[in-house]
N, C-alpha and C positions, 0 to 999 in steps of 0.2 A: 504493500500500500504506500508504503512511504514512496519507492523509486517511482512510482505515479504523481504519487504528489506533489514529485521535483520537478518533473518532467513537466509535470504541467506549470510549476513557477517560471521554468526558464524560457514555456515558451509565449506564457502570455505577456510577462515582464520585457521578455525581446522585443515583442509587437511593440510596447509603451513606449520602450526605449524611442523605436522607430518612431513614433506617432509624434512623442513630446519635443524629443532632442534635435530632428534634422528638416529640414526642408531641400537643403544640398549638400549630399553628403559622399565623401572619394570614397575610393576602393579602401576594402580591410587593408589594414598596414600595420601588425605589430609593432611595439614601443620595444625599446632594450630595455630589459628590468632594471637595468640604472637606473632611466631617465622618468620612473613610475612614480606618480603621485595618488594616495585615495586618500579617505577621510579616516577611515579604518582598523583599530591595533590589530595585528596576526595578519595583516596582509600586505604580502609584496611581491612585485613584479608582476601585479596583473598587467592584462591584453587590454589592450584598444580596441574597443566593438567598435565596428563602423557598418552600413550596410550598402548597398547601389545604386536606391532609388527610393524617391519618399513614397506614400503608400497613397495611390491614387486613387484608392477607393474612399479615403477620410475627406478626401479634398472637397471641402464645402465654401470653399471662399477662403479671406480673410480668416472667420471666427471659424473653429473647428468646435462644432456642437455636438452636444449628450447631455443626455440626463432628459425627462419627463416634460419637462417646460421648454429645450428648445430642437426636440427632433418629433417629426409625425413620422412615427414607426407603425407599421412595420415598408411604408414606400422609403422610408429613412432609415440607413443604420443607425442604432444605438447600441453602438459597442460595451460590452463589460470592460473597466480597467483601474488600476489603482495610479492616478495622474498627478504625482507630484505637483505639476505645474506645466499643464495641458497648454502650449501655444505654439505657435509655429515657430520654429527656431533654427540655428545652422552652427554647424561646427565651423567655426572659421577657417579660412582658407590660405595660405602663406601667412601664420602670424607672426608677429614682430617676434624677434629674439627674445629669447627666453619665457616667452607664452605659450605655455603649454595648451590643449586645448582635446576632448576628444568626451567619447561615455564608454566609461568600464563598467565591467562586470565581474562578479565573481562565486561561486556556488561552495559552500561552505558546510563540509559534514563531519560528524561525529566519530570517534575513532570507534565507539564502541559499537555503530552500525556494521562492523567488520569483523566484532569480536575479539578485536586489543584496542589500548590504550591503559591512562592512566589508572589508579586504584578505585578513581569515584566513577569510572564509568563500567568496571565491574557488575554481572549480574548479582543479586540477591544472593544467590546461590554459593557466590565466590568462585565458579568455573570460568574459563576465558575459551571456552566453544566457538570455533570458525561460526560466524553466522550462516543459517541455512538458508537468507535470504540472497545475498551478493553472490557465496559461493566460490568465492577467491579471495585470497590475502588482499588488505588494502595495497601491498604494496604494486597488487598489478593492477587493482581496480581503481586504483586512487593514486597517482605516482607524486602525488604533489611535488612536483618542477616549478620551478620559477614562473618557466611560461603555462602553466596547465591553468584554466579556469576551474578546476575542481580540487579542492583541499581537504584533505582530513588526514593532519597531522598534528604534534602539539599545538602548532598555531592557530589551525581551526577550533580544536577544543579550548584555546585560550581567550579566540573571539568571541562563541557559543556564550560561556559562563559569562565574560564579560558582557553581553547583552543581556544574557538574564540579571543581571544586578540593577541595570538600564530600569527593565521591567520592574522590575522588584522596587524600585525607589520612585515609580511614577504612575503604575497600573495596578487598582485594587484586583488582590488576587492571582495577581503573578507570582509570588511565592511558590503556587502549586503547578507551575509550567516550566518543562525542562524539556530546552530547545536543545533539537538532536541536527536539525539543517536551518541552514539560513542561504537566501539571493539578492544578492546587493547588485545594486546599482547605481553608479555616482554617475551624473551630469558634471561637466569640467570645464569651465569657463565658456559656458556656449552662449551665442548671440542672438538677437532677434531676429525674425525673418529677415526685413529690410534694416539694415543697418549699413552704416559707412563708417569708415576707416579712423575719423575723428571719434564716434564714439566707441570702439574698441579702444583705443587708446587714452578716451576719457574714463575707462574702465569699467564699461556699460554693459556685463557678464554677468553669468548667474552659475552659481556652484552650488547643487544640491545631490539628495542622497535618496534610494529607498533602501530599507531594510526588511523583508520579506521572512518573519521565523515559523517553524512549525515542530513536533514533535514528532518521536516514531510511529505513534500510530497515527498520525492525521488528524487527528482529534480537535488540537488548539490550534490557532494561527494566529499572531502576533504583528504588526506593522510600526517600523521608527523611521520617519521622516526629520532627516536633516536638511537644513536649511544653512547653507554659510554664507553667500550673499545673494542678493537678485538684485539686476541691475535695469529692469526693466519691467512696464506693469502691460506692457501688449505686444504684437510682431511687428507694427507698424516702427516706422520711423521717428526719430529723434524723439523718441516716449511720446508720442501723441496721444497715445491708448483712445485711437477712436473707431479701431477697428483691432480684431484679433485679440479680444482680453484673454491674458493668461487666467487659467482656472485649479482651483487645486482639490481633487475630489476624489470618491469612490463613486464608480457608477456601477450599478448591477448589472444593466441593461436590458435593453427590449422591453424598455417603462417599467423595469421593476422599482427604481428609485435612485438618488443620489445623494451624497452625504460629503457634506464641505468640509474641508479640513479648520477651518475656523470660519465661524459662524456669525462672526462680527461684524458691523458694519464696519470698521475701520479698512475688515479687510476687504469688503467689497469695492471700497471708492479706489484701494489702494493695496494689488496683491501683493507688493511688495512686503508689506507689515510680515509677512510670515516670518521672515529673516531679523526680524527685531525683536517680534515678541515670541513666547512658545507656550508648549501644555506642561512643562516640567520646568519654570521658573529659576526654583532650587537649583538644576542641575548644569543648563546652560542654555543660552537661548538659541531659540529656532528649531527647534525638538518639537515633535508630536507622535503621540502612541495611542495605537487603535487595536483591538478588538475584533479581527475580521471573517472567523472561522465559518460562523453559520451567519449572521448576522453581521454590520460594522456598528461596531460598539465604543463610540468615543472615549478614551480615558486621559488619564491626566488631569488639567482642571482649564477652566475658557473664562474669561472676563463675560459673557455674553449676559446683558442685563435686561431682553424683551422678550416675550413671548414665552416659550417653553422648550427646553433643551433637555435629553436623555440623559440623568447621570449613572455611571458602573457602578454597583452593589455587590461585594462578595463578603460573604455567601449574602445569595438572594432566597432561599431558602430557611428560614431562620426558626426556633423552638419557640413555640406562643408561652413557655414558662419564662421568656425571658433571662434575662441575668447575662447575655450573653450580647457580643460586640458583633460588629459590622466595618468593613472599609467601605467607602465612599470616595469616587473621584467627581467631581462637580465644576463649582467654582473655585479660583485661585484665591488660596486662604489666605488669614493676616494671623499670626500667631498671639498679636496682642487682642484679638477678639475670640468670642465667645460664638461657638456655632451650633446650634438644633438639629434634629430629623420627625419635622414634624409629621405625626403616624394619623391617617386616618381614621378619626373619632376615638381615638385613641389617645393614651398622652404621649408627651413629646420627649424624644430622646435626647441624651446631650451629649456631644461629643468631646472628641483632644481635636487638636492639629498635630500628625504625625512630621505630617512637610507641608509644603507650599501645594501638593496636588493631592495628597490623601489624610482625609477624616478618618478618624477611628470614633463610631457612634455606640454606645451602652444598651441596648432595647431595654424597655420596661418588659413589664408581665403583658400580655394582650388577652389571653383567655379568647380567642379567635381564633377558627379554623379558617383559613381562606386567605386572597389576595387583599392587602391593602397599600392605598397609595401612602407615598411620602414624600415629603418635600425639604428641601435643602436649604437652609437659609442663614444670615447673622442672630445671634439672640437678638441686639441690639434694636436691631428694625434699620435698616438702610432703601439706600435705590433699587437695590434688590429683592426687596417687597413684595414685589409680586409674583413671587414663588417660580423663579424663570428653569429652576433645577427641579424635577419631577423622575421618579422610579418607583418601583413595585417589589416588595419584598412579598415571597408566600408566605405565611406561619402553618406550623403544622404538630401535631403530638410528640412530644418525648421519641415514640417509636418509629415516629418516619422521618425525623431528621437526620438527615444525610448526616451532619457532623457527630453525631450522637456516641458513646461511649461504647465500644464493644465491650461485651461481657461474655465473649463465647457461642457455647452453643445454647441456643434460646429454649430449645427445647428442654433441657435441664430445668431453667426456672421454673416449670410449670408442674412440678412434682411439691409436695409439701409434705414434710419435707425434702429441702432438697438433699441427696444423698451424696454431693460432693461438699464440704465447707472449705476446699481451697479452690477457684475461680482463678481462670485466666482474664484478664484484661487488654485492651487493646486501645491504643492512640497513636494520630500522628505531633509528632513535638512541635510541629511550626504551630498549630494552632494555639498556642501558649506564648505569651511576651511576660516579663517582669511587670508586673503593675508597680511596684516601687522607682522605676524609672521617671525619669525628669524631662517633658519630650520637648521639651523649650530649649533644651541642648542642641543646638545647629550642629552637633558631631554626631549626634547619633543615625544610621543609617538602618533599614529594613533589611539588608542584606547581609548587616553584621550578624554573627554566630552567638555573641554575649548575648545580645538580645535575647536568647529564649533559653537564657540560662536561669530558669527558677526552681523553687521547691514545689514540689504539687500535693495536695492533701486529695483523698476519697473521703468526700464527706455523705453523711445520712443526713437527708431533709424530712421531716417530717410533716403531713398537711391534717391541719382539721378547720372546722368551721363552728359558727356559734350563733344565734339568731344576735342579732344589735338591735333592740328598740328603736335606736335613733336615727340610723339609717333606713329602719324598715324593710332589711333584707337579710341574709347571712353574709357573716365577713370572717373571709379567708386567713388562714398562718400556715406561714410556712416558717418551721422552724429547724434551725441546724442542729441534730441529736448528739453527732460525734464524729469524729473524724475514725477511721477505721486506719488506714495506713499513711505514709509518706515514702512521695519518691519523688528522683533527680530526673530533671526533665534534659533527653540528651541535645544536645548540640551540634553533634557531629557535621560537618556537612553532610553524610551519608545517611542521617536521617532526614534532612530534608522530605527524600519520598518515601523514606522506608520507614513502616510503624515502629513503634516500642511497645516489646510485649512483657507484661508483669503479672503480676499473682497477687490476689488479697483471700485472707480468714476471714471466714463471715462471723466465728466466732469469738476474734480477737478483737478488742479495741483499744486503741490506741493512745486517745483523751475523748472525755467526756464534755460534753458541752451543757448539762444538767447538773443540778444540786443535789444528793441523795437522797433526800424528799423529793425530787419532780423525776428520777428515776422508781422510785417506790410508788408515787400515787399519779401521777399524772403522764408516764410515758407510755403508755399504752390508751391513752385518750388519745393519739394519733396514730389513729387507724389504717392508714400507710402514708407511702411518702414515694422517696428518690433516691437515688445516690447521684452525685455530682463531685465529678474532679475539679480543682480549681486550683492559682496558686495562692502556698500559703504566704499570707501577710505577716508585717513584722512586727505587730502588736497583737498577733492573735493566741500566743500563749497565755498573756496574762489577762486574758479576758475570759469570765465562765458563761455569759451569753453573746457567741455572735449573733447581729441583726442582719449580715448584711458577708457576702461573698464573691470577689472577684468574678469576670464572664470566665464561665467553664464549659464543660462537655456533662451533659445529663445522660441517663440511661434509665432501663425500664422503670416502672413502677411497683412498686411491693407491699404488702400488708406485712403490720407487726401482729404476732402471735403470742396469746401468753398463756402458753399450756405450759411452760416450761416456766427455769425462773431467768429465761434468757430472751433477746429478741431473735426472732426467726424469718428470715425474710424467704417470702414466695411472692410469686410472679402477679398483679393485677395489672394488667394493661387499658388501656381507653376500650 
């Protein structure tokens, strides 16, 4: 699946190349890997793509149009394409000394698509099995040469991780995507259609980038558009921009839709802005990262202040018990402000500022099975007010949350007793951060490993209810029983994807979170509960009631039994 999937990046990427990059373009001409420039780490001595004619079937004039508003398809193509900066353009032709000028390329794969490389790209298993897929050493399917357009060698595996950290510090939910290919594409000083000789020299060029990531199964697909200058806002002459606007977009095609790279007015009057401002602020500018697998899913965060704009939620599947966090990429944060996720009739969540493009929001409890909207905004109240960041979180039972705490085999719980009391356990460690962290530290990064170095407790929640007069309804508790064990949550990078698997005693406990009176007359007035891992805080030894528990990972539900003079947990689910 994967070599399809490459296949098909290089060849629709090729087409873009042709479409965006040239209007008159010479014969291929390799470059000496001396004289090689990209934007790139792990890559050198790429080839100069060139092709031998521009593609006469785009040619619609002046403006090269797509998208739903300016093609009547199907008498009109409306091509699919990812167009950094869709205009008519030209590789220059005799340039002055020392101006480089052309569009590379380059296909970038994983050593461990081949079945060696380094330690983290090891299977689980710790075998380094010839893959049954290639079916030849990299060294013959991959020779990575100076001149080869295809890499997978440490320096591929170098640039790979290195984009994922990219992801990782601008795209909620990147964390859980590990990029096994990548097809880049650099634009290199190319001109407008009509151009003269004065403005190349007045340095009237545009250098831009795509980045095309995907995984081994095909599953994720990721996009980084660089931007390092644009020297012009159409194809026409001496920037007139009164015909030919450069355009910068995802089109699905044949009117399935289109989707801007920034949705600004700024950028409309003026495409240039791309190259000044970005989605990843923090990190440098003229950067933007998309979401493009099944859907294009904007991330990073957009100044955009009308209307309504799609923001990324991971997870978008969240537990209606609450207590548990969300990433958010939306609008570009201010760390000295206060930021909401206001929830559909619901109340409203409060978040951190991780960075400049991702929120970390707390859900309350919802007691809702179903979609509800949310909205994105300052606490404060700004120009932003009119709720212009909009997303959809599901909530769902303890039992069908995706994030949810393995506990084994399920079917065991539903015995009473249960006839094992040591239980395996199951977690992935990224889902865990230090809550004692200080995220107003401009050093702290998503991608560092300290970050998910905490303690984790298994605690017992307990729930009962009680009529209230004064509400005129019943009002819910959920109270913390006890913590049953501790453990280190690992770090490794090697867990990243790989679970951590432990063991807890159903019959051991570890601290008590009750007074020996409310263990004697009142703990079995909570008729069941939960277990929840979470991490422990650093004032929670010396407290004998917690109210309140970092976001964790919850698991089934369970009734307390007192046929015994111990608690006994069996299985009640929703």
């Amino acid at each position: 699946m994967i070599l399809s999937t490459i296949f098909l990046f290089v060849i629709v990427i090729k087409c873009l190349s042709l479409l965006s990059s040239a209007q008159q373009i010479p014969q291929q001409n390799p470059v000496p890997s001396t004289n090689q420039e990209n934007l790139n780490p792990g890559q050198e001595g790429a080839k100069i793509f060139t092709g031998r004619d521009s593609i006469s079937a785009h040619d619609q004039g002046p403006t090269i149009n797509v998208g739903v508003e300016s093609t009547n398809w199907p008498q009109q193509q409306d091509p699919a394409m990812i167009a950094p900066y869709l205009c008519k353009q030209q590789i220059v032709q005799n340039p002055s000394p020392g101006l480089k000028t052309g569009v590379y390329y380059r296909l970038m794969l994983r050593q461990s698509l081949f079945g060696r490389g380094s330690n983290i790209n090891i299977p689980f298993g710790g075998t380094m099995e010839q893959s049954s897929f290639f079916r030849q050493p990299a060294s013959q399917a991959c020779p990575s040469t100076s001149d080869s357009y295809v890499h997978c060698d440490q320096n591929s595996d170098y640039f790979l991780d290195q984009m994922m950290r990219w992801l990782q510090e601008g795209v909620a939910g990147a964390a859980a995507f590990r990029a096994d290919a990548a097809f880049v594409v650099t634009w290199y000083n190319t001109a407008s259609a009509i151009v003269g000789r004065s403005d190349i020299d007045a340095g009237q060029l545009s250098t831009y980038q795509a980045i095309w990531l995907t995984d081994q199964p095909g599953r994720l697909s990721y996009v980084i558009l660089n931007y390092d200058k644009l020297g012009f806002d159409a194809a026409d002459f001496r920037m007139n921009s009164r015909s030919g606007r450069c355009q910068a977009l995802f089109n699905g095609g044949n009117h399935t839709g289109s989707v801007p790279v920034d949705p600004t007015f700024m950028y409309k009057n003026t495409p240039t802005i791309l190259a000044q401002r970005s989605g990843v602020p923090h990190m440098v500018r003229g950067r933007y990262m998309f979401r493009v697998d099944d859907v294009v899913r904007p991330a990073g965060c957009s100044n955009k202040t009308g209307g309504t704009y799609p923001m990324l939620i991971y997870p978008n599947i969240a537990n209606m018990l609450g207590e548990t966090s969300v990433d958010v990429n939306a609008l570009c944060l201010d760390r000295s402000q206060t930021y909401v996720l206001m929830i559909e009739q619901r109340q409203t969540a409060s978040c951190t500022v991780i960075n400049s493009a991702i929120a970390r929001c707390h859900l309350p409890k919802i007691y809702d099975w179903g979609t509800k909207t949310v909205y994105f905004q300052p606490q404060s109240g700004s120009h932003q007010e009119d709720k212009a960041f909009v997303g959809y979180i599901y909530f769902v039972p303890p039992t069908l949350d995706p994030m949810r705490l393995d506990i084994g085999n399920v079917y065991e719980w539903f015995r009473n007793p249960i006839l094992k009391t040591v239980i395996p356990i199951t977690w992935y460690p990224r889902n865990f951060t230090n809550p004692d962290l200080d995220y107003k530290d401009y050093n702290i990064r998503i991608s560092d490993n300290q970050l998910y170095s905490v303690q984790l407790g298994l605690y017992v929640i307990g729930y009962r209810e009680a009529a209230d007069d004064q509400i005129k309804k019943f009002r819910p508790e959920h109270r913390v029983l006890c913590r049953l064990a501790t453990y280190t949550n690992r770090n490794s990078p090697d867990y990243r994807w790989k679970p951590q698997e432990e063991k807890i005693n159903l019959y051991q406990v570890e601290k008590w979170y009750l007074t020996d009176w409310e263990r004697t007359n009142t703990l079995y007035s909570y008729r069941f509960g939960y277990l929840k891992l979470a991490p422990v805080t650093a004032n929670e030894d010396t407290s004998q009631h917690l109210t309140h528990l970092p976001s964790g990972l919850f698991t089934f539900f369970f009734s307390l039994s007192s046929n015994t003079g111990e608690y006994i947990l069996t299985n009640k689910t929703f």
